[in-house]
N, C-alpha and C positions, 0 to 999 in steps of 0.2 A: 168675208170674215178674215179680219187678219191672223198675221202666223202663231202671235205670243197666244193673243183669245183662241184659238185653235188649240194651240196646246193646254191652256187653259181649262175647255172644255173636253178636251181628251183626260187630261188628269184628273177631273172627276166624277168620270165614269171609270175610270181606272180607279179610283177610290172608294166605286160602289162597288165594282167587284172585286175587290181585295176583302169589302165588308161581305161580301155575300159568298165569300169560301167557306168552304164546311171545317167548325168548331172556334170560327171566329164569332166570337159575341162581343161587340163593342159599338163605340158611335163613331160616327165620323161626320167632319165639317170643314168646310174653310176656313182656314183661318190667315187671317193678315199679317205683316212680319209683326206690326208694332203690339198686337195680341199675343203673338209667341213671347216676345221680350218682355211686355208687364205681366206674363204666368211666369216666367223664368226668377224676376225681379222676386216675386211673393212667394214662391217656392223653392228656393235656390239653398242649397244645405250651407255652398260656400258663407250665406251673408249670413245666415246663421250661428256657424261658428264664429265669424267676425261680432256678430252682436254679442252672443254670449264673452270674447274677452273685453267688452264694452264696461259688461256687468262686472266681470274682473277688478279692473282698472278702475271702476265705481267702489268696489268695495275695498280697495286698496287706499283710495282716498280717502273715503271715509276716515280709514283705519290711522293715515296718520293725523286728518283734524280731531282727533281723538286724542291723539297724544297732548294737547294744551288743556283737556278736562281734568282734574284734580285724580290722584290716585289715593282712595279710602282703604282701608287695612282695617279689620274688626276682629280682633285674637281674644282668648282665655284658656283658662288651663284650672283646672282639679290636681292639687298635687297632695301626696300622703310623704309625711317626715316622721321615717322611723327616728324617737329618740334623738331628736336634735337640741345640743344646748345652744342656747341665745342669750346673751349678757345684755340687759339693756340698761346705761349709765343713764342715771335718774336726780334729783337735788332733793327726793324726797327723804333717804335716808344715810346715814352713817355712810354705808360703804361707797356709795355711790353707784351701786349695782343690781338690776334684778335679775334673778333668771326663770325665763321661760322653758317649758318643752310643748310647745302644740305639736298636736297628731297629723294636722292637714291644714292646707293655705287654698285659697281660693282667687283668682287675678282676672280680671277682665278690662282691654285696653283698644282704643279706637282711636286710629291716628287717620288727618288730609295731610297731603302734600300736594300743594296748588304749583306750579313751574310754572316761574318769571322770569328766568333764562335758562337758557341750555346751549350756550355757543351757536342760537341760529341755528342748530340740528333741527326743530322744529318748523322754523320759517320754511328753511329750504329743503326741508322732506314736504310741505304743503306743497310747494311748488312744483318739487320733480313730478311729487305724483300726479298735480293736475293737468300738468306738460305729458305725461304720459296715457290720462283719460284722455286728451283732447288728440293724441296719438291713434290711439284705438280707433276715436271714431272716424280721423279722418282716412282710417283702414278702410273700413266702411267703403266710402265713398269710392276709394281706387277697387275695390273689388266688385262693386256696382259696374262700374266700367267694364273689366273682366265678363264681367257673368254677361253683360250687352254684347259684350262682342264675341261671345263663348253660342250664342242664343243666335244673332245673326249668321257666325256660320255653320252652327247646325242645321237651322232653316236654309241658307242657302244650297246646302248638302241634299235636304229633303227637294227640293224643287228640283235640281241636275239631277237626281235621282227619277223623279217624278217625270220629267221631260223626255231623258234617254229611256225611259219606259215603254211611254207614248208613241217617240220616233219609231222604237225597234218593234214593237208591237204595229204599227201602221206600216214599215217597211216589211213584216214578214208576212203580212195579210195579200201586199204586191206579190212577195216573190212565191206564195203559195198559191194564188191566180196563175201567175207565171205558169209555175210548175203545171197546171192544168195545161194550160195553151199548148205549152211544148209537148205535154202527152200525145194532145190532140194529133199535133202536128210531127211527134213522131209517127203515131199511128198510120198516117198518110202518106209516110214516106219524105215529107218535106224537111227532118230534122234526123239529125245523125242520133243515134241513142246514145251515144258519148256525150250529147250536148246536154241531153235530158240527166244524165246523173251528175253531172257538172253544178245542173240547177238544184237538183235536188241536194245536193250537197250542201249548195250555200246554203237552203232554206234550213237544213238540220243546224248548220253553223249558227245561223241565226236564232232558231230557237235556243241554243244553249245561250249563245250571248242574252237572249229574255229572261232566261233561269237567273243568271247573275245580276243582271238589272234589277230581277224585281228581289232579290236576296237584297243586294243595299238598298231599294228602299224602302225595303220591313226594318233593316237594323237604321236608317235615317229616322224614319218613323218611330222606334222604339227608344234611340238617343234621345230625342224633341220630346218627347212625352215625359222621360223620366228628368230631364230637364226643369219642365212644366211642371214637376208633381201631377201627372195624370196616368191613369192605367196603359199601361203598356201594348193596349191590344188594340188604344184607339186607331184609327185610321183618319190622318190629319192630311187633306189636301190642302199647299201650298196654294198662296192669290200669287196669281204672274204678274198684278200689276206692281207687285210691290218691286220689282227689278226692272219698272221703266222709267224712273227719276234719271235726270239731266242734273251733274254734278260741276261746281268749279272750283280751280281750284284758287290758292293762295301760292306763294312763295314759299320755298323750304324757310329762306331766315324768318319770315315770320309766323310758320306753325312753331319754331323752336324758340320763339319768344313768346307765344301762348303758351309753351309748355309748360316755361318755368313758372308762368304764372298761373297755370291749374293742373299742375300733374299732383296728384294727392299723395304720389309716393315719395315727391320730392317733400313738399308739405308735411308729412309724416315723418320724414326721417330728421327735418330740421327739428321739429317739434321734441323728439327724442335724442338729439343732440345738444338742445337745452336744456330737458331732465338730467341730461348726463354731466352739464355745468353745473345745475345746481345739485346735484352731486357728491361732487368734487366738494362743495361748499357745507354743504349737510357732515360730511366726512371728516372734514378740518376740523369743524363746532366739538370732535370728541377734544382739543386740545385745552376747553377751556371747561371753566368750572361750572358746575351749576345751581342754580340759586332757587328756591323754591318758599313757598310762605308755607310754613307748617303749625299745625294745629292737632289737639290730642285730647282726652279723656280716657282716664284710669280712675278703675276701683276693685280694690282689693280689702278680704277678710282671713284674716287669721285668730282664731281660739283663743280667745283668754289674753291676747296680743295685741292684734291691732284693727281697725275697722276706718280703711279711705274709703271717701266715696266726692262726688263733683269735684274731682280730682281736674281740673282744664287748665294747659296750657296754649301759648299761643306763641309761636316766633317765627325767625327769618333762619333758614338751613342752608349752608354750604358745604357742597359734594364737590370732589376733585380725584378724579381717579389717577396717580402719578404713573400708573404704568402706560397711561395713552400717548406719552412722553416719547415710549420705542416698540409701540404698538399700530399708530395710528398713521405712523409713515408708510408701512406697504400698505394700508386700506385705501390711504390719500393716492397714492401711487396706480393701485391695481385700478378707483375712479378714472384716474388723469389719463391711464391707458387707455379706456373702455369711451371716452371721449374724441380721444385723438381715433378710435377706429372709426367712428362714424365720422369724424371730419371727413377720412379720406372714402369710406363707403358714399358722401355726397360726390367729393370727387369724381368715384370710378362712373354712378347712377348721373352725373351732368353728363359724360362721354355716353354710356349708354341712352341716353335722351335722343340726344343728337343722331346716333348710329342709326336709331330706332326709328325715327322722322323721316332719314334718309333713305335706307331703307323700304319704309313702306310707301311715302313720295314714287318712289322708283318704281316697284312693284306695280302700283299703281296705273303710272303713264306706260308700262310695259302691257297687263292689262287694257289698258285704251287703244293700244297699237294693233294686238292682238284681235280685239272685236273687227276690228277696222281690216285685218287682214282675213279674219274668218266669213264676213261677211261676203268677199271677193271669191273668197273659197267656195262660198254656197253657190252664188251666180255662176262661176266658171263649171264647178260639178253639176248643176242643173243642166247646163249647157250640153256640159262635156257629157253626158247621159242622154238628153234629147239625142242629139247628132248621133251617140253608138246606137244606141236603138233603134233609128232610125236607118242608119246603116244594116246593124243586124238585120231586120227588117226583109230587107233588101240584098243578104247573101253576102254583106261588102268587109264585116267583121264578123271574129269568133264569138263564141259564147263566150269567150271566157274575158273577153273584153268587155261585153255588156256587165256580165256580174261586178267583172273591177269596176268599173264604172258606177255601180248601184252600191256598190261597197264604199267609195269614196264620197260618192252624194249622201250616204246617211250616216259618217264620220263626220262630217263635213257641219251637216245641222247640228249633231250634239254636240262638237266645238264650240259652235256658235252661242250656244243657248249655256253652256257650261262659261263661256266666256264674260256673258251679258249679266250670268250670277256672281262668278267672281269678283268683275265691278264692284260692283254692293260693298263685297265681304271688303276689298281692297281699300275701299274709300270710311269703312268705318270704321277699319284696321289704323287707317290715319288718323281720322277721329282718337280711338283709345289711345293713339301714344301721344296724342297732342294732351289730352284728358281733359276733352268736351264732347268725347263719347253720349255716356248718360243724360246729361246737361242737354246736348241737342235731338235724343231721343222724347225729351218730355216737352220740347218743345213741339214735337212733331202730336 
């Protein structure tokens, strides 16, 4: 059996007894990384609130294709005229004069205003705001990424949690054997009783380090789940095969030419430095006039006076507000600023790209070097453990040698196996900053 299936199979029977503690009531399964990551994807509060300012952004746009629909106005009024005179010049007689006093007037009037220009305020309010839905969603998308790689290294968290569990629980079942042996053989005079609490010592050492092993991976465990949207009490065994993929790589220049062209935050921020031109643009249109086709019906009764009724007009209305004249320059102003920030926020996020790439490249091949050295570390502590033991054995070292010895061989594994996880997390750390994270997760 090899080492990874070994541990593999150690983790879960370590999972069935995590499930079989008293007041644990939950289920437990294996699950594979790319199962953690489409429960994180459907669950994920983050892409949530990213969806909801989607809807936002939806009903913002809306709101200004709304602005080109006609504006209808429907007014009336009941009015009472205490004792009013009204002179109304007439050709019916002599004076040329009549006089009224009606008691009350009655008015009811229904005006459209259809807008057929508006200085482009309209055009370029359509615009910004659809430049700013299509902002929103391609939020979305960079946040997708996030939550993948948010999901990889919590899983990766849970497995080095899960493995150092297994090692220290199989290394303190040795050194509890141990501690038998040496009884034995203090009993008979063959071992100094100094040696015997030396052992006994590490084995208590050991069970506390099991106490804090199996503490992170209940809080591993309870991360991944609420992650997932699932009860917190599940008990999720980690698959080891998912940390034995053969990775290659690429060039830094050319993950930083992928970037530019799928990082969605860079895509989102142009997109939103567009809105911000048309802007600028929507902002100016206050300097000019606006023209609209207007249209009415009035009808009104007055006592004894007068009685309008299919009263319709129909014409062409010009609006000009003169105070936008020394109003409209700091609005245009405070645009043209709120522009130029995000010019240079592209700016600062191309140098952040890059750092980012580098960076994680680096980390990366530092990771590869590192397995490469741990591996050397197992062989030589295995070794270096055979030989003292063998010596102990034989009178020829201390106890206290064998234990360093046994201490360094089961440091040694959890490096190892903490090393072959971090890979993963490393390589798809590169992945999200390149931003074909997601993208090559649904390929997978």
């Amino acid at each position: 059996m090899s080492k990874k299936r070994k541990y593999g199979v150690i983790a879960l029977f370590l999972g069935l007894a995590l499930l079989c503690q008293p007041g644990v009531q939950a289920q437990t399964s294996v699950l594979g990384l790319n199962q953690a990551i489409e429960q994180c994807l459907q669950n994920s509060k983050q892409l949530k609130v990213s969806k909801a300012k989607i809807e936002q952004a939806t009903a913002q746009l809306k709101q200004a294709l709304d602005n080109r629909l006609p504006d209808a106005k429907v007014s009336g009024s009941y009015l009472w005229l205490p004792k009013p005179n009204i002179k109304l010049k007439t050709d019916d007689n002599s004076s040329g004069e009549t006089m009224a006093q009606p008691s009350q007037a009655v008015y009811g009037m229904a005006t459209v205003n259809m807008p057929l220009y508006a200085g482009l305020k309209i055009r370029y309010g359509i615009e910004s705001a659809e430049l700013m839905k299509k902002a929103a969603e391609t939020d979305v998308e960079y946040d997708k990424e996030t939550v993948v790689s948010n999901a990889i290294a919590a899983y990766s968290n849970l497995y080095k949690s899960q493995v150092a569990v297994a090692l220290v629980r199989e290394n303190l079942a040795q050194s509890q054997q141990r501690d038998k042996d040496f009884s034995n053989m203090e009993k008979n005079g063959l071992l100094a009783r100094n040696d015997l609490l030396k052992a006994q010592l590490q084995t208590s050492n050991i069970e506390l380090t099991l106490v804090n092993a199996e503490n992170n991976l209940k809080l591993a465990m309870v991360s991944l789940n609420l992650m997932m949207g699932q009860p917190e009490q599940n008990v999720i065994v980690a698959d080891s095969t998912s940390f034995q993929q053969q990775y290659t790589l690429a060039t830094v220049d050319e993950y930083e030419q992928q970037a530019f062209q799928n990082r969605k935050d860079m895509t989102a921020l142009e997109l939103r430095r567009k809105a911000a031109e048309a802007s600028v643009k929507a902002t100016k249109g206050e300097l000019y006039p606006s023209i609209g086709l207007t249209g009415g019906y009035v009808a009104a009764y007055i006592p004894n006076l007068l009685t309008a009724t299919n009263v319709v007009n129909l014409g062409v209305g010009v609006q000009y507000n003169i105070g936008s004249l020394w109003k409209t320059k700091a609005k245009v102003a405070q645009a043209q600023a709120n522009e130029k920030e995000l010019v240079a926020r592209q700016e600062m996020l191309t140098d952040e790209v890059r750092m980012d790439i580098n960076r994680a490249y680096q980390n990366y091949l530092a990771t590869q070097k590192k397995i490469e050295v741990e591996e050397k570390s197992v062989i030589n502590a295995t070794e270096n453990y055979r030989i003292t033991k063998n010596k102990h054995d034989n009178n020829l070292v201390t106890t206290t040698e064998l234990l360093d010895a046994n201490v360094a061989l089961l440091q040694s594994k959890i490096n190892l196996q903490e090393a072959k996880a971090d890979i993963v997390v490393a390589y798809n750390t590169l992945l999200e900053k390149v931003g074909v994270l997601a993208g090559n997760q649904q390929k997978n």
